[in-house]
C-alpha positions in Angstrom: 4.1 24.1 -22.1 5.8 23.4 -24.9 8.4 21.1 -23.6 5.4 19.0 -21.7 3.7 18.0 -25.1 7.0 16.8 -26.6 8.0 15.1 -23.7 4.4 13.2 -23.8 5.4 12.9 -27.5 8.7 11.3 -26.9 6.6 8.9 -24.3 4.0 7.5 -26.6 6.9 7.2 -29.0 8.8 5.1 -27.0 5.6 2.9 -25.8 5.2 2.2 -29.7 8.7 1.4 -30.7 8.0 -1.4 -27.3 4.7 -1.8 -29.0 7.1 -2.3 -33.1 8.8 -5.2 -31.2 6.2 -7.5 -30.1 5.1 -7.8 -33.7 5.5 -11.8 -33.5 3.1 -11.3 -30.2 0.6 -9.4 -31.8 0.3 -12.1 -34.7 0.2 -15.1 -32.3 -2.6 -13.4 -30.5 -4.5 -12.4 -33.6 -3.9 -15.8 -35.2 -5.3 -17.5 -31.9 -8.6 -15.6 -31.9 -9.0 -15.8 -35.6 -8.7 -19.8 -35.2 -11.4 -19.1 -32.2 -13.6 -17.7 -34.4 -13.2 -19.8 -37.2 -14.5 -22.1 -35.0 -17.7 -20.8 -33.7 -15.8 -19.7 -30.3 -16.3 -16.2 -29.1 -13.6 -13.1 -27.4 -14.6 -12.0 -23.8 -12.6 -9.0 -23.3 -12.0 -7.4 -19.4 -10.7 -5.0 -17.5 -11.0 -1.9 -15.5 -11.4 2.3 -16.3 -9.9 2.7 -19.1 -9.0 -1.1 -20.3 -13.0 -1.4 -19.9 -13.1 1.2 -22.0 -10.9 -0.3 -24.4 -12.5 -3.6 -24.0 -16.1 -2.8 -24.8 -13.8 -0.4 -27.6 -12.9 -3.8 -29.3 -15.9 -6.0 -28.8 -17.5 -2.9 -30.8 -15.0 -3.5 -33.8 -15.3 -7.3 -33.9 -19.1 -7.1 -33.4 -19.7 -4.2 -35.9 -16.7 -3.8 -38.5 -13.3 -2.2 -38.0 -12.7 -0.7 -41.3 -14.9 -3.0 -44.0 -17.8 -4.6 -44.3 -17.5 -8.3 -43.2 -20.0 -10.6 -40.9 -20.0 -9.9 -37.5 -17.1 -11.9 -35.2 -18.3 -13.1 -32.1 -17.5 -10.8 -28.6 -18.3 -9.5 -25.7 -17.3 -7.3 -22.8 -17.9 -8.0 -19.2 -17.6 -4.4 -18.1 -21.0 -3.0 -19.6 -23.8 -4.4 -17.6 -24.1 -2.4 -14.6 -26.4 -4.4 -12.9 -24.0 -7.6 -12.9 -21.5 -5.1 -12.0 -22.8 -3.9 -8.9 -24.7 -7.1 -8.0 -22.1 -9.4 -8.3 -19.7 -7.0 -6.2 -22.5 -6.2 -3.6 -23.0 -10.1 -2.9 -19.6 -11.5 -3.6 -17.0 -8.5 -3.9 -15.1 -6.6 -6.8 -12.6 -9.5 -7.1 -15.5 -11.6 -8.7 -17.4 -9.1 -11.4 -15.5 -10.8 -14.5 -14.4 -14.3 -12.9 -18.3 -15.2 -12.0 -19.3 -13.7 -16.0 -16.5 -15.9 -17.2 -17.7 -18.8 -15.4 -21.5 -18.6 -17.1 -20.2 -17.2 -20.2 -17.3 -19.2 -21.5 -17.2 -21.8 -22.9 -13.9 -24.0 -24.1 -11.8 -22.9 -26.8 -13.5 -19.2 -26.5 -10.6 -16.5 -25.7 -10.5 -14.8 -22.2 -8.9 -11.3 -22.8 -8.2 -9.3 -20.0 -6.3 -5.7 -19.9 -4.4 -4.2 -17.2 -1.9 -1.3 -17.6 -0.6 -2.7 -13.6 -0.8 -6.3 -14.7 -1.6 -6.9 -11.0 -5.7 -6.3 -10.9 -7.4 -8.6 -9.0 -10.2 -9.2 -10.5 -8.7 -9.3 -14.0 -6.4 -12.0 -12.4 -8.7 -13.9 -10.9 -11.4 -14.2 -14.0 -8.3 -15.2 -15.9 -7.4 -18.1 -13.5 -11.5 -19.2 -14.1 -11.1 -18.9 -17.6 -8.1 -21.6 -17.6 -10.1 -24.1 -15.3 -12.7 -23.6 -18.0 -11.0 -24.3 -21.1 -10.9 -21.2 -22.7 -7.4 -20.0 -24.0 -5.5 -16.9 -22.2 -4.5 -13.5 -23.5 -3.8 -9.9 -21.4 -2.9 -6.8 -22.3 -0.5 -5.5 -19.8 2.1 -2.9 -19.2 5.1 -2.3 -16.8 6.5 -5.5 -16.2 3.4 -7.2 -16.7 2.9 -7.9 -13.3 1.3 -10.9 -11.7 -1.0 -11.8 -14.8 2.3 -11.8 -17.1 2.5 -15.4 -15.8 -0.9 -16.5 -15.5 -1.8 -16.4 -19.3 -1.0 -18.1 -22.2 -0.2 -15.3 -24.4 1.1 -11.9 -22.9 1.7 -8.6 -24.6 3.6 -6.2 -22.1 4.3 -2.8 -23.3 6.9 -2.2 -20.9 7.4 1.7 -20.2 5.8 3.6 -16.9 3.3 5.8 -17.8 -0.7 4.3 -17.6 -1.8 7.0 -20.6 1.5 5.6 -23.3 0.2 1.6 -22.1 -3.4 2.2 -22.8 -2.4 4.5 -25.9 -0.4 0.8 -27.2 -2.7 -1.2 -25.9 -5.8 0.4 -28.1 -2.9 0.1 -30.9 -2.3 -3.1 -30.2 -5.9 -4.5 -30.6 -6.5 -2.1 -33.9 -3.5 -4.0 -34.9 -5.5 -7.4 -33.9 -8.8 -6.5 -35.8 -7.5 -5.3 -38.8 -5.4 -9.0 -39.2 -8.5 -10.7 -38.2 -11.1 -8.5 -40.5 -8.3 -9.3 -43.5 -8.1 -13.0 -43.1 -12.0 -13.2 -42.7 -12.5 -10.9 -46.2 -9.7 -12.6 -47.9 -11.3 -16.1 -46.9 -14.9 -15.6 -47.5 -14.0 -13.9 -50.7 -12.6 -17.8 -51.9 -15.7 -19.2 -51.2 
């Protein structure tokens, strides 16, 4: 027993130190929705099981407050209407749940942030290619090699080990990471006004 927890250990270890060396990523992608905010633009986060989880996780921390007490940032996720859900995927299949959202939601210069531990979902690939023929500017979470998506988006983050639980793990790192940049600059520029 014992030997299974510190091998899980040693994994989520090694998905952070991948995590440690997209640094420059993870400021690029927080400086791009912080811009997006700044002006009047929103985040749609995406994605399926536990990266829906994860997605309505974030829009929760931009909409509420990650750790202080600022205004509320502008987000959504497309995962937490169940009626869309199932109607949309009744009428038009599972492939369109997000890209049909995307299409009546977004707007130009509004981020489009889909998660996928495969980086090969479907649906998360194909809501992604509306959000480009929208206007709206790219960004996925992805793991492995970053599959299809990696290529599709403007700004990938791949954390690039095996194991689904050690991506999402990083990934919910990851976009902590992202809201705590984001809730700074907002403090530190309200605070000058």
């Amino acid at each position: 027993m014992l030997t299974d927890i510190e091998r899980i250990i040693s994994e989520h270890q090694e998905a952070l130190e991948v995590l440690k060396g997209l640094s420059n990523k993870l400021e690029e992608i927080a400086s791009l929705c912080q811009k997006a905010l700044e002006n009047g633009n929103k985040i749609i986060f995406f994605g399926n099981g536990g990266s829906a989880a994860d997605s309505q996780h974030l829009a929760a921390e931009f909409v509420g407050r990650f750790q202080k007490n600022r205004r509320p940032l502008a987000s959504l996720a497309l995962s937490v209407n169940s009626s869309i859900l199932t109607a949309v995927g009744n009428d038009f299949g599972f492939q369109k749940i997000f890209s049909r959202q995307i299409n009546c939601l977004g707007k130009p210069g509004d981020i489009a942030f889909g998660i996928s531990t495969s980086g090969n979902s479907p649906n998360i690939l194909e809501a992604l290619g509306e959000a480009k023929k929208n206007g709206l500017h790219t960004v996925a979470f992805l793991g492995k090699d970053g599959g299809k998506i990696a290529t599709q988006v403007d700004l990938p983050l791949i954390v690039s080990v095996k194991q689904t639980p050690r991506i999402q793990e990083a990934h919910i790192l990851a976009g902590h990471i992202i809201c705590e940049l984001i809730e700074e600059t907002v403090i530190t520029k309200e605070s000058h006004k």
